[in-house]
N, C-alpha and C positions, 0 to 999 in steps of 0.2 A: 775724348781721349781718356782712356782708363786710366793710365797716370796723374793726371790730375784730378780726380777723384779720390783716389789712394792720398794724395799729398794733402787734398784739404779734408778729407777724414780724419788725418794723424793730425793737422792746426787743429781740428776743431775738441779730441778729445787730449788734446797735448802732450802725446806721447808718439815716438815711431821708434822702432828696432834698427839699427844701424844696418842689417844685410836687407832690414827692407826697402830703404834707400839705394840701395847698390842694386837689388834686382829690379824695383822700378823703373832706374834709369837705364838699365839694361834692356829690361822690356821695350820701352819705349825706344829704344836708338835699334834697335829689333824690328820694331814695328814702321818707324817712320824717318831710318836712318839721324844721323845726328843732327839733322835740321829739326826734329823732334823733340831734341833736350835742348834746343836751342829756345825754342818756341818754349819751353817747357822752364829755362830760365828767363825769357823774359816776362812768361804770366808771372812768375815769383817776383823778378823785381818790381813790375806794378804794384801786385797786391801786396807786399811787405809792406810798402809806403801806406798804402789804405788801411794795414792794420796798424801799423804805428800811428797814425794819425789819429783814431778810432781809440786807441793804447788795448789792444787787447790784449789777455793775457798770456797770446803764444806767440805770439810774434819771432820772439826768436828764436821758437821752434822752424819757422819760416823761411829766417833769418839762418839757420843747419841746413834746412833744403835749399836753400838758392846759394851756398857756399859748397854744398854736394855736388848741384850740375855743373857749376862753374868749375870745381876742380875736376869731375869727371870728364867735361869737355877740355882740358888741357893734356890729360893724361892721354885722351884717344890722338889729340893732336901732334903730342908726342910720338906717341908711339906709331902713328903713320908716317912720322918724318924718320923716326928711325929705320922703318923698312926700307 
């Protein structure tokens, strides 16, 4: 999944762009509907824990992506209950 790619590119040189966040997860719920940022939040909260554990030093770079899909899947959630 190219998503996850893009997400552990940005942990590794610790920096990402806030619209890059937005159009990854975009991408990705594109590609593999929202069971995709689902899957895409749970790889984060595994691997948050293995880098804290680890303590490296992006973690809570990590720790902005897995608060990204999470809010991004309530917002879609929303916004399907309001149709």
């Amino acid at each position: 999944m190219r998503a996850l790619d893009i997400i552990a590119e940005s942990i590794r040189v610790g920096y990402v762009h806030p619209t890059t966040v937005l159009n990854t997860l975009i991408e990705a719920e594109n590609e593999g509907g929202l069971g995709a940022v689902r899957r895409i939040e749970r790889h984060l909260s595994l691997g948050l824990r293995a880098l804290r554990d680890r303590q490296h030093p992006h973690s809570s770079l990590a720790q902005t992506w897995l608060g990204s899909a999470r809010a991004y899947l309530i917002t879609q959630a929303e916004r399907r209950q309001a149709v």
